[in-house]
C-alpha positions in Angstrom: 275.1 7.6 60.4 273.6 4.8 62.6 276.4 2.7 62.2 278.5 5.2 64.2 275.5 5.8 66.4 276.2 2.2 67.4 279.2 1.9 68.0 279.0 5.1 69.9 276.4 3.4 72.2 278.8 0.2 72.2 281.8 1.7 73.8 280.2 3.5 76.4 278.4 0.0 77.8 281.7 -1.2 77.6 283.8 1.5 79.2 280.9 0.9 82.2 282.3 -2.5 82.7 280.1 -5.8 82.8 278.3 -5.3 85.7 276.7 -2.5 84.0 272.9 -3.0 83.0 271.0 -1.2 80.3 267.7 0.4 81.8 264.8 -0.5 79.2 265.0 3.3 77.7 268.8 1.9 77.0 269.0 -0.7 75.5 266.2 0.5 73.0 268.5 3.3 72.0 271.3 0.9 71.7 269.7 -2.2 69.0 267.3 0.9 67.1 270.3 2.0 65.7 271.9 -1.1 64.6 268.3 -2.4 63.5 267.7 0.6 61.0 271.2 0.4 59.3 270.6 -3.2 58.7 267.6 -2.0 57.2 268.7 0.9 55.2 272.0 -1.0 53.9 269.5 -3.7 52.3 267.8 -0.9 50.9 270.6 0.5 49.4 271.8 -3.0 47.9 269.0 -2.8 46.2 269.5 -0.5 44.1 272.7 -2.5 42.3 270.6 -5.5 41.4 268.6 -4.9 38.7 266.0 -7.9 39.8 265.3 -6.8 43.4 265.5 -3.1 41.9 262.4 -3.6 40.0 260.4 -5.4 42.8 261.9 -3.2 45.8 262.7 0.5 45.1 259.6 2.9 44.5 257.2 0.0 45.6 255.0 -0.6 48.7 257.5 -2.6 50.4 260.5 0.1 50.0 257.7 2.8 51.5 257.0 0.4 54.5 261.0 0.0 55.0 261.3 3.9 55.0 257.9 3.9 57.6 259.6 1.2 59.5 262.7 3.2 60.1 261.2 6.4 60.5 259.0 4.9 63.3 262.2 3.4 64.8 263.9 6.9 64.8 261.1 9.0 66.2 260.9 6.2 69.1 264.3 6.6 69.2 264.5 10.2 69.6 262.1 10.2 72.3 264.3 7.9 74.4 267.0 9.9 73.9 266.2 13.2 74.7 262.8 12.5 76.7 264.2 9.8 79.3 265.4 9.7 83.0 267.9 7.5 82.3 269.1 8.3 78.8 273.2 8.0 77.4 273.2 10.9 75.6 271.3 13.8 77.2 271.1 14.3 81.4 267.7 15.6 83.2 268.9 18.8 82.8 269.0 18.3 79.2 272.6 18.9 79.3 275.0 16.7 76.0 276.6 14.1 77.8 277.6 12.3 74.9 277.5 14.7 71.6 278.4 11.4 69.1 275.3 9.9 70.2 273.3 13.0 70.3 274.3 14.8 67.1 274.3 11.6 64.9 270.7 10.6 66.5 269.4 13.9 65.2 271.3 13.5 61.9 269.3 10.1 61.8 266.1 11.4 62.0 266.5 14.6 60.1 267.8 12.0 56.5 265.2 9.6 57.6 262.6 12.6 57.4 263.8 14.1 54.0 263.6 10.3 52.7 260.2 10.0 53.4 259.2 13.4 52.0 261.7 12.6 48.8 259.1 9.3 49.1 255.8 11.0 49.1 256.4 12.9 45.8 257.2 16.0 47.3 260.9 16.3 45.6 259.3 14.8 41.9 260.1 17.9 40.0 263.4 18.4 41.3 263.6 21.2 44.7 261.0 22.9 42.9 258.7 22.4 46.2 255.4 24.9 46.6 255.8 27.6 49.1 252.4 25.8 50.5 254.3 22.8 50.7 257.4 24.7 52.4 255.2 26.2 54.8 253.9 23.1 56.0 257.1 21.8 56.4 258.4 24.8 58.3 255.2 24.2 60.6 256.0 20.3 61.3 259.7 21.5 62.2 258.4 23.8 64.6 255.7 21.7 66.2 258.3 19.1 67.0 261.5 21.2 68.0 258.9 22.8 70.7 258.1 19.5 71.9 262.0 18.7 72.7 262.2 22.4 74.2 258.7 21.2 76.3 260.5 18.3 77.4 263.7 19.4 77.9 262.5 22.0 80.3 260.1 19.6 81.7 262.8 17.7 82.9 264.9 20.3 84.4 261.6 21.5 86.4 261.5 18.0 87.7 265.3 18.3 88.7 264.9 21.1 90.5 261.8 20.9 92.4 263.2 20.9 95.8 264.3 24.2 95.3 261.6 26.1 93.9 260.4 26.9 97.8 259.9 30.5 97.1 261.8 34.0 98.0 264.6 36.0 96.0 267.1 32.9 95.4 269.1 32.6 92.3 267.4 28.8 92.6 263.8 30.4 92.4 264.5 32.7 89.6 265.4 29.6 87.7 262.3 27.9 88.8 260.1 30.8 87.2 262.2 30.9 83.6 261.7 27.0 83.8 257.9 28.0 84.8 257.9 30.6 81.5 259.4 28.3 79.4 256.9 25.6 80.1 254.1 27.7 79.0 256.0 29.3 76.6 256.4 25.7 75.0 253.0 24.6 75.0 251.8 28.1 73.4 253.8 27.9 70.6 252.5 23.7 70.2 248.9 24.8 70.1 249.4 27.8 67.6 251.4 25.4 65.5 248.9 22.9 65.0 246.3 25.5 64.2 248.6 26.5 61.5 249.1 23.0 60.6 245.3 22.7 60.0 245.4 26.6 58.4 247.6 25.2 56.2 245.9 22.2 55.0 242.5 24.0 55.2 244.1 27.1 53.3 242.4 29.5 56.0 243.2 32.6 57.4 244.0 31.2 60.9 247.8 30.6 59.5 248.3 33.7 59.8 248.7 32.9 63.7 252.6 32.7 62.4 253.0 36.1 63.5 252.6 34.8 67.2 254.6 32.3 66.7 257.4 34.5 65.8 256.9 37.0 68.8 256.8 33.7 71.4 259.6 32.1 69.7 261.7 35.5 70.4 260.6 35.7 73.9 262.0 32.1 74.6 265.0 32.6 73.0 265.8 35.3 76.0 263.6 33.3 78.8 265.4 29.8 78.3 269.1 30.8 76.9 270.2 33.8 78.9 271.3 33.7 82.2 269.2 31.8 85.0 267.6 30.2 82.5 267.2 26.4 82.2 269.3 26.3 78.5 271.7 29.0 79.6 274.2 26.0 79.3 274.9 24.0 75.6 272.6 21.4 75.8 268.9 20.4 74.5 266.9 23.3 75.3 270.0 25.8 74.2 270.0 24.8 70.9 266.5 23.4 70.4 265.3 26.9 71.6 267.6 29.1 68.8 266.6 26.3 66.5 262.9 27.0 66.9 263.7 30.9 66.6 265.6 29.9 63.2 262.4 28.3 61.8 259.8 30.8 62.8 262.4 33.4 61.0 262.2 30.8 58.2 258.5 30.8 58.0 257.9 34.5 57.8 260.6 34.3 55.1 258.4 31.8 53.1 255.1 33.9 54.2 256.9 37.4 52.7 257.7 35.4 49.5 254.4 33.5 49.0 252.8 36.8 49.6 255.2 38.7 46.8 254.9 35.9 44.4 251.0 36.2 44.5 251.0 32.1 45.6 247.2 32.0 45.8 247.4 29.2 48.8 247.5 32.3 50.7 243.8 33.9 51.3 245.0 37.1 51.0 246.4 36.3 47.7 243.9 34.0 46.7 241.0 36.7 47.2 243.2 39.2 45.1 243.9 36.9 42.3 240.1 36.5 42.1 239.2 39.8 42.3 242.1 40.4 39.0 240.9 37.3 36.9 240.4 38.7 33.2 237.9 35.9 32.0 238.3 35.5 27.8 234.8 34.7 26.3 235.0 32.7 23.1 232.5 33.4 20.6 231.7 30.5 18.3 229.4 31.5 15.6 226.4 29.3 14.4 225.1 28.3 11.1 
């Protein structure tokens, strides 16, 4: 995948022609790529020599390669879709260049499962805890929101000389950029408080429901018309994308609650109130 990330980012500065010059936010997203396949084919080498098998894969230094090259891909994905001046997504947060966009988010997303597979999460197989799922589901959400924050960050910025008040198509753009914003930064907050619901197995993750209902509501603010994702681009699909997991996290709330998953307070105060406790008798001489 970051080998034809690179050479994505390699023809275009060539098709520019040599007097072209790589802002800093550039370049970066040009050598990251190239940095982290050197990384991850050593990695993978590794694992056909029985010698540097033992000493490298499953040890400390194989978890600070996969912390190295996550860090590299975060960073990465910051430059790309957060930056003025960035190859592969415009202010408006319009594709410009879907090779370097798609495979940049491919990147990140086998970088992610590979430090989850890491952590010990994916030990017994796919048999993860809805708990676990959950929290998951919550990080997704936290982070698509942040691309749909800046994405329609950016276009506000764009079109700032235009928000001058009246009636003007321009203006009603302004406000659905305006809702969007706020929208955004809603559904950020209420994630991280179920984030720490989740880890402090506490009723306040039940704030999923609003999540859900915000989540709808920016589906039609951004992506229908005079909207600032109305076109295929960053906030487009990042928007239907954070719909998708908020639909995927009631789905895991319904089932944890069916299953009786006692990470739930609901289902934890039930399963306590049903406990049959078995005295043992042990008779005494």
């Amino acid at each position: 995948i970051n080998d034809l990330q690179a050479i994505s980012y390699g023809e275009h500065n060539v098709s520019e022609g040599e007097d072209y010059h790589l802002a800093r936010s550039q370049l970066y997203t040009t050598i990251y790529p190239a940095v982290v396949s050197i990384v991850a084919s050593g990695i993978f080498a590794c694992h056909f020599y029985p010698r540097a098998s033992d000493v490298i894969i499953n040890s400390k230094a194989e978890g600070a390669a996969i912390a190295l090259v996550f860090f590299l891909c975060i960073v990465g994905m910051a430059s790309i879709n957060h930056s003025e001046k960035s190859l592969a997504v415009n202010g408006k947060g319009e594709v410009l260049c879907t090779n370097m966009y798609m495979f940049a988010w491919a990147s990140f997303i086998a970088t992610l499962k590979l430090l989850i597979s890491y952590s010990g999460y994916h030990d017994h197989g796919d048999d993860v805890s809805p708990r676990t799922m959950r929290k998951i589901v919550w990080f997704m959400i936290l982070k698509v929101t942040l691309v749909v924050w800046g994405g329609a960050d950016h276009v506000r910025i764009g079109i700032e000389d235009l928000c001058e008040g009246g009636l003007s198509e321009e203006y009603r753009a302004c406000e659905r950029t305006d809702s969007a914003i706020v929208l955004s930064k809603i559904i950020i907050i209420t994630s991280i408080i179920g984030l720490i619901g989740n880890y402090c197995r506490k009723k306040v993750e039940y704030v999923f429901i609003y999540v859900v209902l915000f989540a709808a509501i920016s589906v039609y603010v951004v992506t229908t018309s005079d909207g600032p994702g109305a076109t295929i681009g960053n906030l487009y699909l990042f928007t239907w994308l954070n719909f998708a997991c908020a639909i995927a996290l009631l789905t895991y709330f319904i089932k944890s609650y069916q299953a009786g998953d006692d990470s739930l307070p609901c289902n934890k105060k039930r399963t306590d109130e049903n406990r049959i406790y078995r005295i043992e008798l042990t008779p005494t001489m």
